[in-house]
C-alpha positions as CSV (number, residue, x, y, z in Angstrom):
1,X,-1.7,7.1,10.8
2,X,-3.6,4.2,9.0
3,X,-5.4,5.5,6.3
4,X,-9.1,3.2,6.2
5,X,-10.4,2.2,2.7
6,X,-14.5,1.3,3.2
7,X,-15.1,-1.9,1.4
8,X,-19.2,-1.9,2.4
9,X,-20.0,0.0,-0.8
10,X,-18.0,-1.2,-2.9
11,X,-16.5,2.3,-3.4
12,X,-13.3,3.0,-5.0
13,X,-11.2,5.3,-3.1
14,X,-10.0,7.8,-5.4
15,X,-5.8,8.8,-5.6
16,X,-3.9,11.1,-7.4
17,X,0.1,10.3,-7.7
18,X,2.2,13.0,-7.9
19,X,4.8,13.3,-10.6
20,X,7.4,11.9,-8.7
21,X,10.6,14.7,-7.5
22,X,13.8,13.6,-7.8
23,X,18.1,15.2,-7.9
24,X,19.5,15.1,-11.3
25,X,23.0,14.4,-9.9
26,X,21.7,11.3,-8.3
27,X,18.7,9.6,-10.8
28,X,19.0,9.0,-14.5
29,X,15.9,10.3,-16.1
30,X,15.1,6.9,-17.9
31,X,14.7,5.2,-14.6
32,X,12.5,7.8,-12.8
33,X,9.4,6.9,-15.4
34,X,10.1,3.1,-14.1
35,X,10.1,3.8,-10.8
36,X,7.0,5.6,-10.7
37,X,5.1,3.3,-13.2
38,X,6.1,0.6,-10.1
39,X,4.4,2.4,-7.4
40,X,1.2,3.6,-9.7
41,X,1.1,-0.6,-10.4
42,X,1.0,-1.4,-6.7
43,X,-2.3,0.8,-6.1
44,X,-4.1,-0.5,-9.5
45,X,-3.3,-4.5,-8.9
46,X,-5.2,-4.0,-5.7
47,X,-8.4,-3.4,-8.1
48,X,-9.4,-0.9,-4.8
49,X,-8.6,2.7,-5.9
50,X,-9.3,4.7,-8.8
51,X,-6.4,6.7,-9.8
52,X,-6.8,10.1,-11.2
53,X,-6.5,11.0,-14.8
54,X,-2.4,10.7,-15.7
55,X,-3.0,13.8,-17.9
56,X,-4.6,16.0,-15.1
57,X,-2.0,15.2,-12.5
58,X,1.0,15.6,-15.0
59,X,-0.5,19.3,-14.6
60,X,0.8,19.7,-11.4
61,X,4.4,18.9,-12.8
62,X,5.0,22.3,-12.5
63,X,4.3,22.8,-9.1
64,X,6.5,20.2,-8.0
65,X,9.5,21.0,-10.3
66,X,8.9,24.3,-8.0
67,X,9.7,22.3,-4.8
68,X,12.9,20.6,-6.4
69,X,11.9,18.4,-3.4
70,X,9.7,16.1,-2.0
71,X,10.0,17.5,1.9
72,X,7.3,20.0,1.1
73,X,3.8,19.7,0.1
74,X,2.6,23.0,-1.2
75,X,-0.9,24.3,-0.6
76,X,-1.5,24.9,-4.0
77,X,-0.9,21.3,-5.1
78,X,-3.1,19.8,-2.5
79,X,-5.7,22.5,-3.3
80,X,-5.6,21.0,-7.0
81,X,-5.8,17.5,-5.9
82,X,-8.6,18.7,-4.7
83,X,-10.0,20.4,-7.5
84,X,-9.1,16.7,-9.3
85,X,-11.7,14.6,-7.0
86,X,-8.8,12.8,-5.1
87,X,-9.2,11.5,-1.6
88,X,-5.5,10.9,-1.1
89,X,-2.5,12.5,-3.3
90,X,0.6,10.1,-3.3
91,X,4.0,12.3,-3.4
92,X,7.4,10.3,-4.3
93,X,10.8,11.7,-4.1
94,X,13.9,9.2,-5.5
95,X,16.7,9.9,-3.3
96,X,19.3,7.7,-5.7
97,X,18.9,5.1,-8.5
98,X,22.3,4.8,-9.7
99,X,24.7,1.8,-10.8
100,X,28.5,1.4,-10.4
101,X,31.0,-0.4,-12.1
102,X,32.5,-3.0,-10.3
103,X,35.8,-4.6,-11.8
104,X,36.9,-8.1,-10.9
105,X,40.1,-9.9,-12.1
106,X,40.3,-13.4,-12.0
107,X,44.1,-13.3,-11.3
108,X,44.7,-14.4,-14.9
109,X,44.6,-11.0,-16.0
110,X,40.9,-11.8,-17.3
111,X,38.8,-8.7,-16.2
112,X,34.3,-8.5,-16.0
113,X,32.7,-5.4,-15.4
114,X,29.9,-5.5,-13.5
115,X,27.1,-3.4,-11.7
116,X,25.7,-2.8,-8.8
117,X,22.7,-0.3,-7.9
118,X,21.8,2.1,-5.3
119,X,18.4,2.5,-4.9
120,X,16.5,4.7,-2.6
121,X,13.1,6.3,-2.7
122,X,10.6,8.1,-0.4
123,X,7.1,7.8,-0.9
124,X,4.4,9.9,1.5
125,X,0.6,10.3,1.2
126,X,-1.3,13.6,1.6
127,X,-4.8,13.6,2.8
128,X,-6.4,16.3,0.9
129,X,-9.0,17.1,3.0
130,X,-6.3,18.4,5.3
131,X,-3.5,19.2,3.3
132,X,-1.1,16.6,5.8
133,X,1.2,14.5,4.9
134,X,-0.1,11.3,7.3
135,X,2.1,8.3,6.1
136,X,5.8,8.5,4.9
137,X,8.5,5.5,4.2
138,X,12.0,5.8,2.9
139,X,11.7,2.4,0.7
140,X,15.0,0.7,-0.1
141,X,16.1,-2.9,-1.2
142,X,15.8,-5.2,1.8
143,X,19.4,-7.1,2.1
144,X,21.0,-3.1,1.4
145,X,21.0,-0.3,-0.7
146,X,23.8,-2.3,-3.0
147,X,22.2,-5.0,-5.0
148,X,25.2,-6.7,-7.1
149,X,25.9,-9.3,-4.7
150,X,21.8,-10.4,-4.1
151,X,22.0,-11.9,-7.5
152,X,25.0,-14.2,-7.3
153,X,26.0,-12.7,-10.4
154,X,26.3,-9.1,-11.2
155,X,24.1,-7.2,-14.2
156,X,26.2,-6.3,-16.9
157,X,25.0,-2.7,-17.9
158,X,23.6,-0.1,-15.6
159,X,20.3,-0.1,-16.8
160,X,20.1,-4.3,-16.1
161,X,21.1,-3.2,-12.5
162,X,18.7,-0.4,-11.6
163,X,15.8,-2.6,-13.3
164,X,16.5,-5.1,-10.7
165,X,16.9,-2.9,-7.8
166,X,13.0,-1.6,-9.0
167,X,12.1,-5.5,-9.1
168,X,13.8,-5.6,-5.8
169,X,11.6,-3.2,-4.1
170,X,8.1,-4.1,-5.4
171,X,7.2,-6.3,-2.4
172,X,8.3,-3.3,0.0
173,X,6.0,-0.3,-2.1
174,X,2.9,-3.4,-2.5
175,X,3.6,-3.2,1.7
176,X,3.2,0.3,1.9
177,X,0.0,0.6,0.2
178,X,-1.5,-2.4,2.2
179,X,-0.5,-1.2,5.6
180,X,-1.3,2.4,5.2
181,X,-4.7,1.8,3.0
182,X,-6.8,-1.4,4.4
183,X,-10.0,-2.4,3.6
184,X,-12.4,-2.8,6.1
185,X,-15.3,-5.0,5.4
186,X,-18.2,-5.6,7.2
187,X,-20.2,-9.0,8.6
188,X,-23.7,-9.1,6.7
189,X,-24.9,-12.3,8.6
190,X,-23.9,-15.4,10.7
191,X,-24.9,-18.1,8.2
192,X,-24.1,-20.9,10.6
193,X,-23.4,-21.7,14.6
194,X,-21.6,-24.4,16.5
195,X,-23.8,-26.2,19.5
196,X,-22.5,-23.1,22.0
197,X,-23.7,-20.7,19.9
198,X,-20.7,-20.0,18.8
199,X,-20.2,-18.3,14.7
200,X,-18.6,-20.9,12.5
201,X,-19.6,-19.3,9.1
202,X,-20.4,-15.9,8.2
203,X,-20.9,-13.7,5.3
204,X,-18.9,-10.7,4.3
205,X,-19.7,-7.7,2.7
206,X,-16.4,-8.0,0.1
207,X,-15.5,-10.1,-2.7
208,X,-13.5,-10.4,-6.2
209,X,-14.1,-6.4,-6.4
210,X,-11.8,-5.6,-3.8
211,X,-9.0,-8.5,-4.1
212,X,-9.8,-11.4,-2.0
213,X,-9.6,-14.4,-2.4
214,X,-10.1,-17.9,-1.0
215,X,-7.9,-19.0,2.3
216,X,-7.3,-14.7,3.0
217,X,-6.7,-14.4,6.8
218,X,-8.9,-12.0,8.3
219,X,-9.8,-10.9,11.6
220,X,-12.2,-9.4,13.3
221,X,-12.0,-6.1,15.7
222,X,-14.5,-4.4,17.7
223,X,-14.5,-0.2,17.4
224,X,-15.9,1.2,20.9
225,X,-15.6,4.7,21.4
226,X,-13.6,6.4,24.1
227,X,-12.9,10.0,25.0
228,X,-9.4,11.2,25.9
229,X,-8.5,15.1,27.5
230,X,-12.2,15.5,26.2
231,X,-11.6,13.8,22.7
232,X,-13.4,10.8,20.9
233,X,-11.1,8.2,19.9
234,X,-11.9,4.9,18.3
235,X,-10.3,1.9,20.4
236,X,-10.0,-1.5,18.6
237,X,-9.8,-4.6,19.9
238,X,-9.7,-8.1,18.2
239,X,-12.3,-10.4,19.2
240,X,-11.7,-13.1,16.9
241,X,-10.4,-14.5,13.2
242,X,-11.8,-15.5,9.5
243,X,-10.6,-17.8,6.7
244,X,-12.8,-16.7,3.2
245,X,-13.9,-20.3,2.3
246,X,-15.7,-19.2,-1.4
247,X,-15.5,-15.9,-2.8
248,X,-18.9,-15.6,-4.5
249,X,-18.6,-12.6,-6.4
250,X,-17.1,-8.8,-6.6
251,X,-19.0,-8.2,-3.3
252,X,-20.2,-10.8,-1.4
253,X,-17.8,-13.7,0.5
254,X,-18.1,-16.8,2.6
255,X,-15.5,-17.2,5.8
256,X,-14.9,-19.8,8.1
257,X,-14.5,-18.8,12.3
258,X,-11.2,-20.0,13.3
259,X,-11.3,-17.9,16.6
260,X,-13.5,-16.1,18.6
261,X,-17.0,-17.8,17.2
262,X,-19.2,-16.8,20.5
263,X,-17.9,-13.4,20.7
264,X,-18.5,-12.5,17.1
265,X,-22.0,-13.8,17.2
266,X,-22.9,-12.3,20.2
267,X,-21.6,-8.4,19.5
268,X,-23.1,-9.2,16.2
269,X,-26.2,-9.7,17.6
270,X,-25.8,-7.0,19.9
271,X,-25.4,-4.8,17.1
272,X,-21.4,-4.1,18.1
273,X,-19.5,-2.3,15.6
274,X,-17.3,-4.9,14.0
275,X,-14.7,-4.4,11.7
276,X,-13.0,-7.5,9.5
277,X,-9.8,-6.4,8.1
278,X,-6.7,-8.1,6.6
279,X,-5.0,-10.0,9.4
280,X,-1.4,-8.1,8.3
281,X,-3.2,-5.2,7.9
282,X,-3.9,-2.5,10.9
């Protein structure tokens, strides 16, 4: 499930993060602070979410040293998310962060130690309005849980090793939060039309505030409302595609049509609801 982040306020989404869970036999304490610190980072360089007081959510530590796990989300920790204003509770669970020796002799009897790291974390978000867990990833180094090799030459101390693994896997947790929490922004006006009629520029309803930036991709979908076995779902389709041209301040943007002109002018005019949303963003 794609969790949507409304960008025509200007709103912050608020988000608790849960004290992460983790197996003592498989994580050194020093590292788990790290880790967590990482994924906290990848929600506030976004500039989109408020994250709930450290010191309240550090009050829940004691629910989830309860769990000794991550697989389950007790009610009584969602219910005091909820009690804590937050929209969306962020639970992590670090399955290993460990480093091993490797010893190499050059044939000369000349022996390095080196180290390589195993690095493995889950990360899921809760939805505290339902108390369900509604996105989870297992989030690992992309050339391979081992890292010694990715570097051409090995760390030489444990801690060098897991502090690359965590650099390792920044892209992968900034991933997460952009896939499962885009913005949607809205079209305020077509500024300008090509001889057909056609949109060439418009202006959105997001700026600085909410991270973009000049030469973003963006596209444009259409919701239309269907009912299935006697339920309304929301059926997107994308009629066309944006390029912001001048961000002109923390709400307010300038994009260039590269697709789709006449259609977005004319279910803009018709008073369609449109969407614009990140083009690697669903």
């Amino acid at each position: 499930m794609v969790l949507s982040v409304s960008a025509m306020a200007q709103e912050k989404t608020p988000v608790g993060i849960l004290p992460f869970t983790y197996v003592s036999s498989s994580v050194d304490y020093q590292h788990v602070n790290s880790i967590q610190e990482t994924v906290i980072n990848a929600f506030v360089k976004t500039r989109r979410f408020n994250i709930v007081d450290r010191s309240k959510t550090d009050a829940l530590k004691k629910e989830k040293e309860l769990q000794k796990t991550d697989d389950f989300i007790d009610g009584s920790v969602v219910e005091q998310g909820r009690n804590l204003g937050a929209a969306y509770l962020v639970s992590g669970h670090i399955i290993s962060a460990k480093a091993e020796a490797v010893r190499s002799d050059d044939g000369r009897g000349h022996v390095t130690i080196t180290y390589k790291a195993k690095l493995s974390i889950s990360l899921k978000v809760i939805d505290v309005a339902s108390g369900q867990v509604i996105a989870s990833e297992t989030i690992e180094p992309k050339s391979g849980s081992f890292l010694g090799g990715l570097f051409g030459i090995g760390a030489t101390s444990e801690t060098e090793s897991i502090t690359k693994a965590i650099q390792k896997i920044e892209g992968k947790i900034d991933e997460f939060v952009a896939n499962n929490f885009p913005v949607m922004f809205a079209i305020v006006e077509i500024q300008e039309k090509d001889g057909q009629g056609g949109a060439t520029k418009v202006l959105l309803a997001g700026g600085s505030g909410f991270g973009l930036k000049s030469g973003d991709k963006l596209k444009v979908v259409e919701l239309t409302e269907v009912e299935v076995y006697g339920k309304k779902l929301f059926r997107k389709k994308e009629i066309g595609e944006l390029t912001v041209s001048v961000v002109e301040d923390e709400n307010f943007s300038i994009c260039s049509v590269t697709e789709g002109g006449f259609n977005i002018a004319s279910k803009f005019e018709a008073k369609a609801r449109l969407q614009v949303i990140s083009k690697n963003k669903e």
